[in-house]
C-alpha positions in Angstrom: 116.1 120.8 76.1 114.2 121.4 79.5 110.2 121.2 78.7 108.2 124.1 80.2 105.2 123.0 81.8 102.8 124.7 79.2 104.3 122.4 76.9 103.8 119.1 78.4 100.0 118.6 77.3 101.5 119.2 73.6 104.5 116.3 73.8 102.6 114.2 75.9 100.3 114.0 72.5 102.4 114.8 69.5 106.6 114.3 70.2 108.7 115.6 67.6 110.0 113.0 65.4 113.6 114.8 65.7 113.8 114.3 69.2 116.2 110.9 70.2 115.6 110.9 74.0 113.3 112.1 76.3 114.1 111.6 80.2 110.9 112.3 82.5 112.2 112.9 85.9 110.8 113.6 89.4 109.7 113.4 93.2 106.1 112.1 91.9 107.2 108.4 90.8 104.0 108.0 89.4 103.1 110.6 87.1 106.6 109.9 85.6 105.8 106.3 84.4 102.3 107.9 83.5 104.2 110.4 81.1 106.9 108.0 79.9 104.4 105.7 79.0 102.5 108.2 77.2 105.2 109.2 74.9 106.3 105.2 74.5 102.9 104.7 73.2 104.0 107.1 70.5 106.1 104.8 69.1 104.4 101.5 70.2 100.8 100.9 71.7 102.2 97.7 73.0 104.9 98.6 75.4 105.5 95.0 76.4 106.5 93.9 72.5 109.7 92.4 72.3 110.4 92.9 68.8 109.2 96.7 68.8 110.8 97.5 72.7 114.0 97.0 74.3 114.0 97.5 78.1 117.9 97.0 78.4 119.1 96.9 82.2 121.3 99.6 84.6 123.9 96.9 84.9 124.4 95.8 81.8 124.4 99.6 80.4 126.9 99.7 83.3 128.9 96.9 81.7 128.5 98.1 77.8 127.9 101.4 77.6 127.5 101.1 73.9 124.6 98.6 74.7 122.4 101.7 74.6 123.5 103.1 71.3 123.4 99.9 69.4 119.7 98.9 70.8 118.1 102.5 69.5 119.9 101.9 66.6 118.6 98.1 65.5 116.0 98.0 63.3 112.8 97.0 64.6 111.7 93.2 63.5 108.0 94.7 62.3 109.0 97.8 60.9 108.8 101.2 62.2 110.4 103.1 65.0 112.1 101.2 67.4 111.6 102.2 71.6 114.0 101.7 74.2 113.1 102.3 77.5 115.4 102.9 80.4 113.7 103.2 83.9 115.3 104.0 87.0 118.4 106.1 85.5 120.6 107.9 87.1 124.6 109.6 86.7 126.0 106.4 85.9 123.8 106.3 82.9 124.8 109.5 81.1 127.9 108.5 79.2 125.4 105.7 77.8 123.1 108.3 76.9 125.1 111.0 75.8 126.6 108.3 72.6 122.8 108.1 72.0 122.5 111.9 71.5 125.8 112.5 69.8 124.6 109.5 66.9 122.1 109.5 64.2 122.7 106.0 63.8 119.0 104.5 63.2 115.5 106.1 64.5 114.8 104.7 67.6 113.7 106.8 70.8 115.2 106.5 73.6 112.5 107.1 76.7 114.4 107.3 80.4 113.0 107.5 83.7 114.1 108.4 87.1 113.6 109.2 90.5 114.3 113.2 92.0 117.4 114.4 90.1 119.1 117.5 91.5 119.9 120.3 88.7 123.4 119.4 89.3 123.0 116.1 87.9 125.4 115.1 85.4 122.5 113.1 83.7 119.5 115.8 84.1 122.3 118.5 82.7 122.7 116.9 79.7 119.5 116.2 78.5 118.6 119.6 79.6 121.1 120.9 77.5 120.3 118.9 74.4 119.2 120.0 71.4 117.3 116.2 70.3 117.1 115.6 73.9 113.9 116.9 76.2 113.9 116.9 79.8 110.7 117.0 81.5 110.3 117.1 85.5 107.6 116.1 87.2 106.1 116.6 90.6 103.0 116.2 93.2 100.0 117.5 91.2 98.7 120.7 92.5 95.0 121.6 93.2 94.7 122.4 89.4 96.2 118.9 88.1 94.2 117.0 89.9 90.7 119.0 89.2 92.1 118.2 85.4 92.9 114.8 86.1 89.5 114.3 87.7 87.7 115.6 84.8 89.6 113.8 82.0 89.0 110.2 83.8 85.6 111.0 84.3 84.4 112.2 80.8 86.6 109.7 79.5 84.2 106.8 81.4 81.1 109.1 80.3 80.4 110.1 83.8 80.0 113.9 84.7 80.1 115.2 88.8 78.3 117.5 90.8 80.9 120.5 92.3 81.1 118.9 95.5 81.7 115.6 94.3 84.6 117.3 92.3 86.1 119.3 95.2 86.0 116.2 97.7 88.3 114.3 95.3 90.5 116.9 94.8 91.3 117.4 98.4 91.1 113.8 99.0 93.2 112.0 95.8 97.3 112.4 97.1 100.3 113.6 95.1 101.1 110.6 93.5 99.7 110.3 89.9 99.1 106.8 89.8 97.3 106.7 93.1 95.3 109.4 92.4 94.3 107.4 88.7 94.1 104.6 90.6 91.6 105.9 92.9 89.3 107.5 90.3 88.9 104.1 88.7 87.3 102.6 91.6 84.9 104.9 91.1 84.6 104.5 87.7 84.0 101.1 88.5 81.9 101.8 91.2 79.8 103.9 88.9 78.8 100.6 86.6 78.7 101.3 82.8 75.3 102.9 83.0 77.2 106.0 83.7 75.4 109.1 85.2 76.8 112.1 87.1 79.4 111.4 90.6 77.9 112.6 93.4 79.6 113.5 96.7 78.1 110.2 98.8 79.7 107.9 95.5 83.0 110.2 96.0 82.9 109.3 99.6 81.9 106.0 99.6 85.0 105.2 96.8 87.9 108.0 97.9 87.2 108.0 101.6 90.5 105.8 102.8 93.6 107.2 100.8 97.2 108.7 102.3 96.1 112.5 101.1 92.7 112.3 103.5 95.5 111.9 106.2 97.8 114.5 104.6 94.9 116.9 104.2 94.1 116.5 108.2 97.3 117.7 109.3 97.1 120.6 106.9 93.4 121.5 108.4 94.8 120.6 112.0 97.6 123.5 111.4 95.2 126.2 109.8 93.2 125.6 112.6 95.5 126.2 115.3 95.0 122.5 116.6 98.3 121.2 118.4 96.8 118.5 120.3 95.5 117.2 116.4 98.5 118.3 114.8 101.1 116.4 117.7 98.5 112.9 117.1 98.4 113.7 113.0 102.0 113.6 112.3 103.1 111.2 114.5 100.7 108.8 112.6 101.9 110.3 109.3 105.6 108.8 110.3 104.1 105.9 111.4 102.4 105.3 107.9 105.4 106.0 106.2 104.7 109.6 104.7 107.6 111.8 103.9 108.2 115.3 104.8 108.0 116.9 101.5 104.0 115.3 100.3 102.9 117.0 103.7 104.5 120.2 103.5 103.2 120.3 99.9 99.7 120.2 101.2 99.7 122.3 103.6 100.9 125.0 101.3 98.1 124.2 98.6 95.8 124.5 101.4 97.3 127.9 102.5 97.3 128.9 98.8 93.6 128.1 98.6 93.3 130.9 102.0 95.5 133.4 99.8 93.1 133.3 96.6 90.3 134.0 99.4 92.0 136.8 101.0 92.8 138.3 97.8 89.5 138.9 96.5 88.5 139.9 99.9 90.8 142.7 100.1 89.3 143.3 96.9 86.4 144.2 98.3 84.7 140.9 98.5 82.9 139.3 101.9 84.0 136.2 103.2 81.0 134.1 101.4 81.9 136.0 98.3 85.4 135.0 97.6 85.1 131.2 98.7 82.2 130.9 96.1 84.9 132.0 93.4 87.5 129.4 94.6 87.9 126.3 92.0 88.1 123.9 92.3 84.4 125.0 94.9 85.0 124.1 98.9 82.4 121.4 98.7 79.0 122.3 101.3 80.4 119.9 104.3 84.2 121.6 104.4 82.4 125.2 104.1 81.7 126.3 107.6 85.2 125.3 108.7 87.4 126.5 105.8 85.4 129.8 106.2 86.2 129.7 110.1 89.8 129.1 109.3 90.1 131.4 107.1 89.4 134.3 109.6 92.5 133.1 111.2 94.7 134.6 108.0 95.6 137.5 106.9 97.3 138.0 103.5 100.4 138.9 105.2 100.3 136.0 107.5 99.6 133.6 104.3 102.5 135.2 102.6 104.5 134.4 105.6 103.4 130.8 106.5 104.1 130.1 102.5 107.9 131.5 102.9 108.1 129.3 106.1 107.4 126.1 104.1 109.1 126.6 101.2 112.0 127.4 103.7 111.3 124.3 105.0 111.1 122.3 102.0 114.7 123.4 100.6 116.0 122.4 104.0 114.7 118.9 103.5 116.6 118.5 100.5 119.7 120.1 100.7 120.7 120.4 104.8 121.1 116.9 105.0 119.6 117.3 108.7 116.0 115.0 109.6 113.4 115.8 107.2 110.8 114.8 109.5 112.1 117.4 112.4 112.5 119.9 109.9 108.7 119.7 108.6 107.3 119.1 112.5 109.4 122.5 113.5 107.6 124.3 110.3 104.1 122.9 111.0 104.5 123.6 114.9 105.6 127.1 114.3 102.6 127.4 111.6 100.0 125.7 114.3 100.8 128.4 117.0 100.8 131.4 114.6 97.0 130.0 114.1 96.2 129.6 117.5 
């Protein structure tokens, strides 16, 4: 069964104890072993227990394809459910996994995880398609999961955040999940146990060195018509390692931030106005420049520049040409439409 988004938050707490497998899947490696984990626990709080967890291996489920059935259906040594926990899957797993789903032998649950599957994958098709099977994707974390994710680690440490504290981490934390959690527990840490409220010099002084503050310059660099930034930016990017897709992904939250502006401006709202509505709030030191920027844009242009990326980002996945020449074309093109 493919999982909606809205219905994440509700598995993620409470899985159905008719469900046999679950395979989380995605371009954000992170937030998959978050989720995985997260449904493991369901069954066992320690996911390292031998006698409650079986972690059997790709080869050997290579080897035995059976192997799979027969560990979700052992009995676990301390009673209860039994977990199994596949990680790193991929089409040479699903005739393991579809003997899982086509037995009711035992009561175990079967969690699998793996990298970007297409939707022709023989694996991600039939767990899509099964009815005690979910399939749940999962990728980069938009402006709204990471305000979310921001909140929940903070009020779960019993420290609150001033907006502008809140809107620096947001544009600062990166698309990975585990990163971004990463980061926020530095500051937790930074905070002490006292506690007390974030403020944007403890955001800075904790969040102020990660791969999105990099990502989030060549976005700026492009609304702002900046080649000579942009052409220094993304040759850096490569040399760090980034990927096309992460980059292109930020650019276009950034552009989608411009679009919720310009809406309530041709609304009827002034400039001020509408960037005062935007959540998560452009903190006060981004202000004077997101508002410059902004002037740049016109809804029609947004609507454009958005069509241009996500043009770009099927390309990168399905052309089989350079990702990296087909995301510098896109931001070039973007860049001098600013200028």
């Amino acid at each position: 069964m493919k999982v909606k988004p809205r219905d994440i938050a509700a598995i993620l707490k409470s899985l159905d104890p008719k469900i046999r497998a679950v395979l989380v899947f995605g371009r954000d490696d992170g937030l998959v072993r978050e989720r995985a984990e997260k449904i493991g626990k369901q069954i066992a709080e320690d996911l390292s227990d031998p006698f409650q967890v079986a972690r059997p291996s790709l080869a050997d489920i290579k080897e035995h394809p059976s192997l799979l059935l027969d560990e979700v259906s052992a009995i676990s040594m301390m009673g209860g459910r039994r977990l199994v926990r596949l990680e790193g899957a991929g089409n040479e797993s699903t005739e393991a996994v579809k003997l899982v789903l086509g037995s009711d032998q035992g009561d175990g649950l079967l969690t699998i995880t793996a990298g970007d599957l297409k939707p022709t994958s023989s694996l991600r098709k039939l767990m899509e398609g099964a009815k005690n099977g979910l399939a749940i994707a999962c990728y980069e974390d938009s402006l709204q999961d990471l305000m979310g994710l921001v909140q929940t680690v903070l009020a779960d440490a019993g420290l609150s955040a001033t907006q502008d504290a809140v809107a620096y981490l947001v544009e600062n934390l990166g698309g990975d999940r585990m990163v971004s959690r990463g980061e926020l527990e530095k500051l937790v840490l930074y905070k002490g146990a006292e506690g007390g409220q974030v403020t944007l010099a403890d955001a800075k002084a904790c969040v102020g060195d990660t791969s999105a503050m990099g990502l989030g310059q060549i976005a700026e660099a492009v609304t702002a018509g900046n080649l000579t930034g942009l052409d220094r930016l993304i040759e850096r990017a490569w040399t760090e390692g980034h990927s096309a897709i992460p980059i292109l992904r930020h650019l276009q939250m950034r552009l989608m931030r411009f679009h919720q502006a310009r809406g309530m401006m041709d609304q009827g709202m002034n400039a001020s106005e509408a960037v005062n509505k935007l959540r998560p709030p452009v903190f006060f030191g981004e202000r004077d420049r997101f508002m410059g920027e902004l002037q740049r844009w016109s809804s029609r242009k947004i609507e454009m520049a958005l069509d241009i990326l996500l043009e770009a980002e099927i390309d990168c996945k399905t052309t089989g040409n350079p990702a990296d020449v087909i995301c510098a074309r896109a931001l070039l093109r973007l860049t001098k439409a600013a200028k």
